[in-house]
Structures are given as C-alpha cells and as structure tokens.
N, C-alpha and C positions, 0 to 999 in steps of 0.2 A: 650462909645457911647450907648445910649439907643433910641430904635426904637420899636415901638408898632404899631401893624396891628390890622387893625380893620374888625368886618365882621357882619353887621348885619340882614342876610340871613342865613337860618337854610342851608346850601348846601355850595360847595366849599371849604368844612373841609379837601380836602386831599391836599390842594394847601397851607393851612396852614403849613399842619403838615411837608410839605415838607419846606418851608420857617423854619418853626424850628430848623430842622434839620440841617441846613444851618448854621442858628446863631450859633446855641448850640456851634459849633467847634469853633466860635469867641474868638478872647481873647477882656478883655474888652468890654465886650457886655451885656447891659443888654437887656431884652427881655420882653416887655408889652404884654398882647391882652385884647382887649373890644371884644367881639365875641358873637354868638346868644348863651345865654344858652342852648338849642334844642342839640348845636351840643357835649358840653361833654357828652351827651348818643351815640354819635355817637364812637367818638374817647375820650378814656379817657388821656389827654392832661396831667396830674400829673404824668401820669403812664409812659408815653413817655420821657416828660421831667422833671429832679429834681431838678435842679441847674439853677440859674440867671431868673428864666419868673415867672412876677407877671402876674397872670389871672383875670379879670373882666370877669360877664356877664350882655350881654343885654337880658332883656324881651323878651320873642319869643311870648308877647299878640300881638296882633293884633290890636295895638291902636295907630294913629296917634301922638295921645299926650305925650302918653310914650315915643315914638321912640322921641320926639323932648326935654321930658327932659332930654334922653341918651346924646344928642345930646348935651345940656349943660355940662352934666356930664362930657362926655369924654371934650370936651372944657378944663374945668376946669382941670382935670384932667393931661393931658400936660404940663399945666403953670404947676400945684403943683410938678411934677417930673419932668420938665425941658427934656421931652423929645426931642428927635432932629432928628429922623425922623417920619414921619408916613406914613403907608402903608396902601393901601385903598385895602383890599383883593377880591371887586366883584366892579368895576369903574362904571358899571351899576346901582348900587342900587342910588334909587333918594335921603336918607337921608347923602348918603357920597357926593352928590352932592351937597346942601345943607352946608355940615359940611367944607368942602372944601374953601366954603366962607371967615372961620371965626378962620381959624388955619393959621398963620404965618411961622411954619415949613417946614421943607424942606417935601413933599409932593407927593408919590408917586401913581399909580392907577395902577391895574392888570386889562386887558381887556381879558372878556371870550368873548364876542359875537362883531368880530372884524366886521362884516359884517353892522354890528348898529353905529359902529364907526364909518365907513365910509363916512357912508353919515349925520350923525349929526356935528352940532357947536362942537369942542373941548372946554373943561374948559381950560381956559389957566391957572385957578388958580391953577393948579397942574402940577408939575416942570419937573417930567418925566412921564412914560409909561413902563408896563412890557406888553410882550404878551406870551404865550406858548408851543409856535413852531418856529423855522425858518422859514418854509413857513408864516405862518401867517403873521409875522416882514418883508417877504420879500414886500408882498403885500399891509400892508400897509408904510413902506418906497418908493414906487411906486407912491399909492396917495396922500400920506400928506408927503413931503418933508420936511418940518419946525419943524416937533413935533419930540422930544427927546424920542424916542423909542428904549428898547432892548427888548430880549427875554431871560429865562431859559426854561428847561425842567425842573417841579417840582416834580423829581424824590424823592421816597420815600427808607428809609434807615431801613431795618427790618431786625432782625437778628430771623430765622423760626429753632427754637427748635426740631421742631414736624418733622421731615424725613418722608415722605410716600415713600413709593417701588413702581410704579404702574405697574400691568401688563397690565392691558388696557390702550392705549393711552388715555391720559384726555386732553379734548380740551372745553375751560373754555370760558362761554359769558358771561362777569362783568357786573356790573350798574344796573339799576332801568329796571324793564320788563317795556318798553314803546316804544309802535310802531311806534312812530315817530321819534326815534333813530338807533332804530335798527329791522331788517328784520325778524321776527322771524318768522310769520306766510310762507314767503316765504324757510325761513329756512326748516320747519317742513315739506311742500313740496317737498325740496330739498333730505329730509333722509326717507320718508315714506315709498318705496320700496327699502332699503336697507340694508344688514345685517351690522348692528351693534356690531354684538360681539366681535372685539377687542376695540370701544371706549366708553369714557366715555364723553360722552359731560353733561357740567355743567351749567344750568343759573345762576351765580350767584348772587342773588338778587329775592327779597321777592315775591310771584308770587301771594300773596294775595293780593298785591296795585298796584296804576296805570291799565295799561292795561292785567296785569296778570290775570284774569280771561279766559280772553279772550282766550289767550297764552293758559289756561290749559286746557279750553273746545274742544279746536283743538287738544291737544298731545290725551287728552281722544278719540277724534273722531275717531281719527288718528292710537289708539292703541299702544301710545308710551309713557305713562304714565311709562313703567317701562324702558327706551330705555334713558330718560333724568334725572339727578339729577334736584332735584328741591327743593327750601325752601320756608314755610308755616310760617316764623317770619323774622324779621329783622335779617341780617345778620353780627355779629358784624364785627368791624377791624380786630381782632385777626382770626378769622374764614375767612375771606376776605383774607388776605394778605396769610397768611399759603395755602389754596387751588391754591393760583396762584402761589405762589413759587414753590409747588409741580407739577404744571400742564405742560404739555407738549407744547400746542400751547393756543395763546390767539386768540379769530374770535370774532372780532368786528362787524360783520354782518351787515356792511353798505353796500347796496346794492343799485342799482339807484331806488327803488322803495322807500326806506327814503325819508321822508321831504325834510332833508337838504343835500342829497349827493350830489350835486356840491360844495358847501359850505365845507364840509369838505376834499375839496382837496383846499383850499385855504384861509378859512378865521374863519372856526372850527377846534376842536381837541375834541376828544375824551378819558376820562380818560384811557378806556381800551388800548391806545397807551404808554401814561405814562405809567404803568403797566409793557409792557412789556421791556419799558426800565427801569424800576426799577427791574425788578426782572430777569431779563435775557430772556424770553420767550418770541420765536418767535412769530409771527404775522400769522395766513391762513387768508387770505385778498382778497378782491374783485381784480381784475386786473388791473383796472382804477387806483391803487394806485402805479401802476409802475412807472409809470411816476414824483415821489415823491419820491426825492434820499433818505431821511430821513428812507423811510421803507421798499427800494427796497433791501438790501443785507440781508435785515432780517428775511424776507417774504415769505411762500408760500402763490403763488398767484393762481385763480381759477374763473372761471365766473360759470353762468348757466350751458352752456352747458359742462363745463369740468371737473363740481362739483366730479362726484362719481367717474372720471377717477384716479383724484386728492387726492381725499380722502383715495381710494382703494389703491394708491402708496404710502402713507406715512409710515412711520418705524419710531423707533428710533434715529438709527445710523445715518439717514438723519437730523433728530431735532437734536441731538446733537451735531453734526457739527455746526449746525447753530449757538447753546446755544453757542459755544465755541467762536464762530466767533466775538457772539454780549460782552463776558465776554473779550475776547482781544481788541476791538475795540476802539480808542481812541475820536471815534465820540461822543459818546455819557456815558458821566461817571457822579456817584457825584462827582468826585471831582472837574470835568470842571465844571456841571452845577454851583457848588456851587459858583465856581470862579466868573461865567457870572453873576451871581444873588447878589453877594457882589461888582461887577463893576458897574453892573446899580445901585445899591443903593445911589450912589453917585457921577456918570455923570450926 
C-alpha cells in the first residue's frame, strides 16, 4: 500500500509527524509526502523516520505560479509511483482544493477549522474526512449526515532520553505566544499577586513573534520577568517534546476571553490537548471544559475566581495520580488512535 500526504502550508507538522508514526508500524506500507519545505526546519522528518518514506518538498515562495506547478508535479508524481491513497494534511488550503480535482485516488482531507466546514459546499471530490477529536466528529456527524467522517487523536510517539527531577511544580503553556488563542495577558493578572516559589510555569514558544512582545512588556510591567520561563528563538521539537514530557501539568489558557472559546468546546482543538494525551500530562483547564468527557477525568479544573484557591492546592501526589490514571486508561492510547486512523484510511 503506498499513501502520500501532502501539506502545502508551513504549520500543521505535528499532525504529520503523528500520521508517521502511525504508518511506520505498517507492514507493507510505503509512505510518500510532498510537504512545505519550511517545515523540515521545524521537525527533522529523516531523523524521526528511516525506513519506507520518500520526502518531497514544496517551495514555501510565495508564488501563485509555483504552487500550481507543485501542483502538476505531485499530479504526476502519483501516476509515476502508482500511489493509492492520498492524504490532504490541512482540507482548508485552497491548492489541495484545486488538486483534488485532478487525482483519481482514493482521497482523503483532515479538517482543522470544522466550524468553516460547516457552513461551506463539501468537495465531494474527496472520498472521506478526518477530524481530531470526538467532539468535533460528534458535531459535525449532527450537521452533515451524508459525508463520510472519522476522527483520530494525532497523538505523538517520543521516546524523552533527557529525565528532569523537578522540584518546583512545572506547568507548561505550548504553541505560538498569540492572544487570540490563548489568555495570557489575563493569565499574568491571574499570578501577579501571588507567591510563586514552588512553580515553574513555562511558555513554550518563541516570545519574540506574533503577539509576544506584547506578552513580554506586561511580565516586565508586572515584575514577573524572572516568575515565567520564556524563549527568545525558535523552539525546536526536541526542546518541545522533552519539556512537556518532563512537565507536571499542561494549561492551555483558553479562557472566555479568547477569540474562539466557544468554539473550542465544539468545533476546535487545540495542539496543547494532543500534548497531553501524547505525553501523559494532565490538563489545569478552564471549568467550562467539564462538561467535555474527553478531558473531564484528566483535568484540573479552575475559573477566575477559584484560580489561586486551586493553584495553592496543587501537589504532586495529586498529579500523579492523575498521570497514572491517564497511562492506564483505555480512552485514549497510540495504539487505539492508530487503529482509528488505519480504519478511516479506508472506509
């Protein structure tokens, strides 16, 4: 069986690298990708995987015209290796829209932004549908009845060399510093009158792009400049994965004051969820997310006003109960996800 995902947006590398993973353990499987050049500075994809994946990349210019002779390229490319699936790794980008057209193959699309889905025309020229939660797949199974939809969780499989000890509880905020994802500035108000010396809270992600400025001139304001870990470069995979494996709780810091926080109780996901079902680490999550089987056993939960009560109670002993709970739980594994994700590939 050979199956080639394609992705031709510099972003969405960790839904790859989880789909790899996935393969890798196939027998009989070879494994293609056409991907944005951009992203092997992201994730080095050689280094990850050695056996059966041939790599292409796309040009990450910024030119209409290139992207449309990729667009030939991979074309042809299919016919010459007689590939027999293809995986459309971001269903939104307008050139797999387009490419979609003109490939014969059995044809699959991952949808990030289901809320976009909902309300546009479906391509019918594509056979199935992945999405990346169960809520998400519940919601839209609700609207669109007709369309051939599953979900995985594209849990990531890392094996963390590097052990840290911590003595201060580390409580890790992943992804891009950007304030329409996540609450930071409300954050930094939430910890400004509070002693901090058993935590280690972490952004992690680059605080020199996007809205991280912003983010830095308030910890400065604020006096908390030495209270938060913070990085001043890109922060690789290696560096990424290792600090969250090592970390005590993940806080996604969706709070109703985000953009999209209704939306991600129904039609978003958030990588820092993934996260903590790839690496075992519980969730400190807004309280609105109770109501979401998915990360109610996992979760310590907290609003405004319960913030430092909450905070102030946390321990080890308590996390690691948790940590145990989510490592025996049969909800959420690679080996299910992987299952769910080799089932859709061919309903």
């Amino acid at each position: 069986m050979k199956i080639l995902i394609i992705e031709f947006n510099d972003f969405h590398e960790e839904v790859i690298l989880s789909q790899l993973n996935f393969l890798i353990k196939e027998k009989n499987t070879d494994i293609h990708l056409f991907i944005n050049e951009s992203l092997n500075n992201k994730i080095d994809f050689y280094k990850f995987l050695k056996n059966n994946l041939k790599i292409n990349f796309i040009s990450n210019k910024n030119s209409k015209w290139i992207k449309f002779i990729y667009l030939y390229k991979i074309k042809k490319y299919i016919l010459e290796n007689n590939i027999d699936i293809v995986v459309f790794n971001t269903y939104e980008c307008k050139y797999i829209q387009i490419l979609s057209n003109f490939i014969k193959k059995r044809k699959i699309a991952i949808i990030h932004n289901a809320d976009k889905f909902l309300i546009k025309k479906t391509n019918k020229k594509i056979n199935s549908f992945f999405v990346l939660n169960k809520t998400i797949f519940e919601t839209i199974k609700n609207s669109k009845k007709n369309i051939n939809v599953s979900y995985f969780y594209p849990l990531i499989e890392y094996n963390n060399e590097k052990k840290i000890s911590n003595d201060k509880l580390k409580i890790v905020i992943p992804g891009l510093i950007e304030l329409s994802r996540r609450d930071y500035l409300g954050f930094i108000e939430l910890i400004k009158n509070i002693n901090l010396e058993k935590f280690e809270f972490i952004f992690l992600g680059n605080i020199l792009k996007n809205d991280g400025q912003i983010v830095y001139k308030m910890l400065e304001k604020k006096g908390l400049l030495n209270s938060i870990k913070i990085y001043k470069e890109f922060v690789s995979y290696e560096e990424y994965f290792s600090t969250i494996s090592n970390s005590d709780l993940i806080m996604p810091l969706i709070h109703p004051n985000v953009k999209n926080f209704d939306k991600y109780h129904k039609t978003k996901i958030t990588a820092a969820f993934t996260m903590a079902f790839s690496f075992k680490i519980p969730l400190f999550l807004y309280d609105s997310f109770k109501q979401l089987n998915e990360y109610k056993e996992f979760s310590i939960f907290y609003n405004f006003d319960s913030f430092i009560e909450k905070l102030n109670s946390l321990n080890r002993a308590k996390i690691d109960l948790l940590k145990i709970k989510m490592k025996l739980s049969k909800k959420i594994s690679f080996d299910k996800e992987k299952e769910k994700y080799i089932k859709g590939l061919f309903n």
